[in-house]
N, C-alpha and C positions, 0 to 999 in steps of 0.2 A: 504494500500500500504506500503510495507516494504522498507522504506529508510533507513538503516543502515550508523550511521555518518562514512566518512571513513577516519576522520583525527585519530580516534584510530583504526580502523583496517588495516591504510595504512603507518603509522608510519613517517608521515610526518612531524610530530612536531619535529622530531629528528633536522629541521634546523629551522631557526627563518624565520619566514615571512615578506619579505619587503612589506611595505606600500605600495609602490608606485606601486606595483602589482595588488592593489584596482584601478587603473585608468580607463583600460577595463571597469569597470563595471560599473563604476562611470559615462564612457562616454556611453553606451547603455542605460543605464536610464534616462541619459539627452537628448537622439536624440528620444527615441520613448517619451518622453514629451514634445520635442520643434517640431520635423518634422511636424505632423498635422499643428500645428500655423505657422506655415514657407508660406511664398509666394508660387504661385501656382506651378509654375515649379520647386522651391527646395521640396515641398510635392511631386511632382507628380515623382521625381527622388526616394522620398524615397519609396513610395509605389512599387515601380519596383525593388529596390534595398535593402529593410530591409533585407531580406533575407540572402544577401552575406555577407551583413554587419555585423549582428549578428554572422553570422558563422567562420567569419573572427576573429573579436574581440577572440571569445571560442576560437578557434583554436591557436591566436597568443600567452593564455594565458595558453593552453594544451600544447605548444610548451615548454616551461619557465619551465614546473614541470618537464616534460617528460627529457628535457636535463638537468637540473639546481639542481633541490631538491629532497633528498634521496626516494626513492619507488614512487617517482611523476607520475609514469608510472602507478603504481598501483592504485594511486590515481586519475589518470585520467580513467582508467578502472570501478572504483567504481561509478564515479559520470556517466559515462557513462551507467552504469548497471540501474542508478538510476532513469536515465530520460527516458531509455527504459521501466522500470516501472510507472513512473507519466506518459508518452506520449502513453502506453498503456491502461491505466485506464482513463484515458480523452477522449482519443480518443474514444474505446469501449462505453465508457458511452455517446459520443455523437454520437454516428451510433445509439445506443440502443433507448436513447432519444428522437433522426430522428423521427425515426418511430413508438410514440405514440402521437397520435393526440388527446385533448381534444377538440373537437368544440364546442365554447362557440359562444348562440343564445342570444344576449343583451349584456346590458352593466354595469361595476361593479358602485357601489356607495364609498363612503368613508370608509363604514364602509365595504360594498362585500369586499376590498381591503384589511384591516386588518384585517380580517378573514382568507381572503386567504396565506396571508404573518405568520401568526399565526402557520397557518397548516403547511407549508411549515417549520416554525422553528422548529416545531417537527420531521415533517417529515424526515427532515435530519440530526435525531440521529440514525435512521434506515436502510435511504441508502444512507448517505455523502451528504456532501456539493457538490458534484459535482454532485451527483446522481440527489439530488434534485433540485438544478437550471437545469438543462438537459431537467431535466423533467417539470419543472414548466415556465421557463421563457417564451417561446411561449404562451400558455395559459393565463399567466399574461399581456402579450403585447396585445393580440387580445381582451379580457372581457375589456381592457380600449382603443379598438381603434380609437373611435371619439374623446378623449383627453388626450392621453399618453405622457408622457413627460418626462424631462431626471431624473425629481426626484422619479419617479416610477423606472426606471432601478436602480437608487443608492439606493434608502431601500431595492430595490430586494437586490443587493449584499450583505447591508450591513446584512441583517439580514436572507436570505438564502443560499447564497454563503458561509456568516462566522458567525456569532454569534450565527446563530440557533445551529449549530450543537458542541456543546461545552459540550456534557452531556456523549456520549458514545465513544470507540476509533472507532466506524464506522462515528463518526459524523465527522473530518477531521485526517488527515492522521499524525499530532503532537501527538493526543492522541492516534493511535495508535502505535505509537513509545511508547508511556509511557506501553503501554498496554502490546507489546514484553520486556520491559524492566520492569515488573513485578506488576505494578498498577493492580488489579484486575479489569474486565470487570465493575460490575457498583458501586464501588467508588467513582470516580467523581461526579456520579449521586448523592448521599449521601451527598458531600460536597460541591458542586458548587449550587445546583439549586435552592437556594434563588436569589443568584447573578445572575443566567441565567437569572429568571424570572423578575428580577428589571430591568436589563441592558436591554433585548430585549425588555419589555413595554417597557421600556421610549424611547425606535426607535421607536417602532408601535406607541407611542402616541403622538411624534413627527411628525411621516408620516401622522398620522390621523388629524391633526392638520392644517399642508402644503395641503395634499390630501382638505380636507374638505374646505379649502381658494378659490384652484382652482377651485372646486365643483361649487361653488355657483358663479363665473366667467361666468359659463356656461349659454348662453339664456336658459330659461325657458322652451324651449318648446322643447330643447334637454335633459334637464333634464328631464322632462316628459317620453322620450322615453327609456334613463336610469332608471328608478323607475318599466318599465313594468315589470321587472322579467328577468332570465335568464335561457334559458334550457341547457345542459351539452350532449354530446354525444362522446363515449371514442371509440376511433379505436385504430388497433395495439397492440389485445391483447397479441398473443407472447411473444413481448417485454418488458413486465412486469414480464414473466418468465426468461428472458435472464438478466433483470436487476438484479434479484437476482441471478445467476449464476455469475455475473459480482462481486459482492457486498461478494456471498461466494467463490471465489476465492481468496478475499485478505488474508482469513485465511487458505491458502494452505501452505503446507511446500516452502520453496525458495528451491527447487531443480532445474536444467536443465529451469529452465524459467518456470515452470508447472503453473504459474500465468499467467505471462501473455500470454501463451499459451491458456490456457480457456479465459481469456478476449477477445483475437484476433479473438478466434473461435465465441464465442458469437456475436460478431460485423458482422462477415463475414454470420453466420446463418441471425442476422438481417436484412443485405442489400441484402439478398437471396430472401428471405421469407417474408418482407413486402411488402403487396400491392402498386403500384406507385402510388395508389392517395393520400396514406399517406402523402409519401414524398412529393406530390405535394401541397398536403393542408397543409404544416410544410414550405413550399417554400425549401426545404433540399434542402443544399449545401456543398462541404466542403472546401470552402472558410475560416471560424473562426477557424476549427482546423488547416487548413495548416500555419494560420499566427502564431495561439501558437507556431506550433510543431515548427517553423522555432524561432521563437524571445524565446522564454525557451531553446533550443540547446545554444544558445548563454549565456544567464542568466546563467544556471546550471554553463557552463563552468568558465564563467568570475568572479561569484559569489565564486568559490574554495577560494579564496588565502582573503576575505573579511572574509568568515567562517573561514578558517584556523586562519587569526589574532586575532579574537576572541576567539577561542579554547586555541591560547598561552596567550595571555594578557587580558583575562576576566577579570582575579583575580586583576589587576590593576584598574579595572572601578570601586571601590567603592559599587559595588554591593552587599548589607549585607542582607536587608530587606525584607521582602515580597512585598510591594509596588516598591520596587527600579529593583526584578526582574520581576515583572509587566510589568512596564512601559518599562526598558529597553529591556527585550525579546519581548513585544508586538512592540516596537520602529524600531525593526530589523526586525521583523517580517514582517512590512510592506511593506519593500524594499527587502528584501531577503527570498527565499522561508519558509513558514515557519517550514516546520517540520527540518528541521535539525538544524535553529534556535532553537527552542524548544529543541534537543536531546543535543547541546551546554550547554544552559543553564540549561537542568536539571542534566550534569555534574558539571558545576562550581557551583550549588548547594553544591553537594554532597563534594567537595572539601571545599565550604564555611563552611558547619556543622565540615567538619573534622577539621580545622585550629580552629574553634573554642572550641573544645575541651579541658580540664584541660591536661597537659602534660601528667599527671599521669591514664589517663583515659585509660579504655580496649581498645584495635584495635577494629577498626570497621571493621565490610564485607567487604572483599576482593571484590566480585563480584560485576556488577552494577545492579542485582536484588536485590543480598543482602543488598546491600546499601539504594535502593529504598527503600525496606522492614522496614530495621530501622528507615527510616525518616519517615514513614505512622503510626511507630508504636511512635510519639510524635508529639505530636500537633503544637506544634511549629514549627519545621521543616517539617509537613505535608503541612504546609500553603508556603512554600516555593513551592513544588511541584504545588500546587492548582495557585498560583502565575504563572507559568511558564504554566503553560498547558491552562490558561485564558488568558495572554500577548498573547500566541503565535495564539490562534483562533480569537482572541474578535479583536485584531489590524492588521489579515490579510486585513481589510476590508477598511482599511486606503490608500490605493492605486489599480490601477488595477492589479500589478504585486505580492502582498502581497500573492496572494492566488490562484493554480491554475483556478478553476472555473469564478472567476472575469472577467480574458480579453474574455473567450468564451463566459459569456454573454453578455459586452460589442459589441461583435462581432455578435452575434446573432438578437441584437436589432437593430444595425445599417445596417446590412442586409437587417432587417425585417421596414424601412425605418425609425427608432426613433431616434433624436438627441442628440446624448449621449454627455456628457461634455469631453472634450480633456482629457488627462492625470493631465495638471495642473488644470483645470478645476473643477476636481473631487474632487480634493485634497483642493483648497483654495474655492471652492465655497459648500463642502459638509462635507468633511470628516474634514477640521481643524475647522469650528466655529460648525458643528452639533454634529458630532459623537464623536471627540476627549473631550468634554467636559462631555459625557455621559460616554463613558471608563474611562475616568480619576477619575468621582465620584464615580462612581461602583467600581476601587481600592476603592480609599481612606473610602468606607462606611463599602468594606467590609473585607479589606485586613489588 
């Protein structure tokens, strides 16, 4: 998915960004964290109402560019272009998804489980992170449904939603921003995939760890019924061709929308052409994308002027190191979508290598290929890159909003009746004592 940053193609940096235009966003992150845990009539007003509210918030802070800040008009057109692309590719990927059904006959074990999460990380270097929860998380809820529980939805995210896919720019949509901006297709792969492989074990063998506790929880003589085996039957073969039309579409030229023109079509072949019992056997609804498409209209918007303050005032965060742009872009990452996070940071990169330069040193690359190009071509500053394109996958994972796939599986499970952890939930009972101590070592071992 081509999200092009549009604070340098919208020239909006021409005025300084007030802070306090960070509020909008600041308050949409705190009502979709607090509303759930709200008394039943304050929940039951947000469920009926997230909607306006989100759209309100975008709107009041589309308002502020549009009248207030130089090209803000243009700027609001760009990120509008942009969510017409994420909310195409999500959406398509989950009509696509609808309608392939694994029916799983038994039940998984500890280790069925890290197998399947295993596959799944690979898998979505091939068809994304979105691709591949879409596709995997119903099948992952059903192979564990006599004991599913909310820490099976969180390794799901953590390590197929985001970590897995950290090797190719199909694996989520930061590296392909690196990708249009001149990284060669399997680079990464070349440089990252010690750290892939360390970082995702130690989730898998965390989850196999947790999994294997509740395991053995189990009477005995459910686990018995678990141990018989499992048969596998795939319906919905179509949409395994649709997926990859889905998948090669995002390397379509950006002309007239010709992206997601073929996404939209795929989706609409999909809800055509699958059998209803598919959708029946998937329990398909589109309940989980309407809530995305509805609370990200809001995000995208509100999130402008938090991106933008960054884009001015990076170069003041003390950001020098490879570790420092880790943590800090994965930091952001988690709260704001990430690839433009990512396309930020791997600018004030390129600005950090330039400032560090001898005065008397040749001009660097004008372009930001060229630019790319010279930092891949020094190890040093290659690792800045490696930095920034890890922060920005590895710490979507750190929240539900960090990453688009996250809230649709979230939304999927709870559907599909699993008791997923609130927003705060996730965050202080999963991602700050499990995951953040696994990111943080996986910098520091390997950055």
């Amino acid at each position: 998915m081509h999200l092009p940053l549009w604070f340098a193609t919208a020239g909006v940096t021409a005025g300084d960004m007030p802070l306090w235009l960070t509020v909008p966003f600041a308050l949409l992150l705190i009502l979709i964290a607090a509303m759930p845990l709200s008394p039943a009539p304050i929940k039951h007003f947000w469920e009926h109402y997230y909607a306006h509210t989100a759209i309100a918030l975008g709107l009041a802070v589309a308002g502020y560019f549009v009248l207030r800040l130089p090209d803000g008009t243009t700027a609001v057109l760009h990120t509008a272009r942009e969510y017409f692309s994420f909310i195409s590719l999500i959406g398509s990927l989950f009509v696509v998804a609808g309608g392939i059904h694994l029916k799983v006959k038994g039940e998984a074990t500890p280790l069925d489980n890290v197998v399947f999460l295993a596959v799944g990380a690979v898998m979505t270097n091939f068809i994304g992170t979105t691709g591949a929860s879409m596709v995997l998380i119903r099948p992952f809820i059903r192979m564990n449904k006599i004991r599913v529980s909310a820490y099976h939805v969180v390794f799901f995210i953590f390590i197929v939603s985001n970590c897995g896919g950290s090797l190719t720019p199909i694996g989520d949509p930061p590296l392909f921003l690196g990708y249009l901006r001149g990284i060669p297709f399997f680079w990464l792969v070349d440089q990252v995939f010690g750290q892939w492989l360390a970082t995702v074990g130690a989730i898998l063998a965390t989850f196999y760890l947790i999994d294997r506790r509740a395991y053995h929880r189990v009477p005995r003589a459910v686990q018995a019924k678990i141990e018989t085996g499992e048969t596998w039957r795939f319906e919905g073969g179509i949409n395994l061709l649709l997926l990859m039309v889905i998948i090669g579409a995002v390397f379509l030229p950006d002309v007239f929308f010709s992206r997601e023109i073929v996404m939209l079509g795929a989706a609409l072949i999909s809800w055509k052409f699958t059998p209803k019992f598919v959708h029946e056997e998937n329990h398909f609804s589109f309940g989980p994308i309407k809530e995305v498409a509805f609370l990200f209209v809001g995000i995208f918007l509100t999130m402008m002027p938090a991106l933008g303050y960054i884009d001015q005032h990076g170069a003041d965060f003390g950001v020098t190191k490879p570790i420092h742009y880790y943590v800090a872009a994965g930091s952001l990452s988690s709260v704001l979508d990430n690839a433009p996070t990512y396309a930020s940071f791997l600018r004030l990169a390129e600005t950090t290598v330039r400032r560090a330069l001898p005065a008397d040193a040749p001009a660097r690359e004008s372009t930001e290929a060229e630019a790319v190009a010279a930092m891949r071509a020094n190890p040093a500053e290659a690792r800045l890159i490696i930095a920034v394109s890890l922060g920005a996958v590895f710490f979507g994972a750190m929240t539900y909003i960090g990453n688009g796939p996250n809230f649709m599986v979230k939304s999927i499970a709870e559907s599909a009746g699993v008791k997923v952890p609130t927003f705060v939930g996730y965050i202080l009972r999963y991602s700050l004592p499990i995951l953040l101590p696994i990111l943080l070592a996986s910098g520091f071992l390997f950055l």
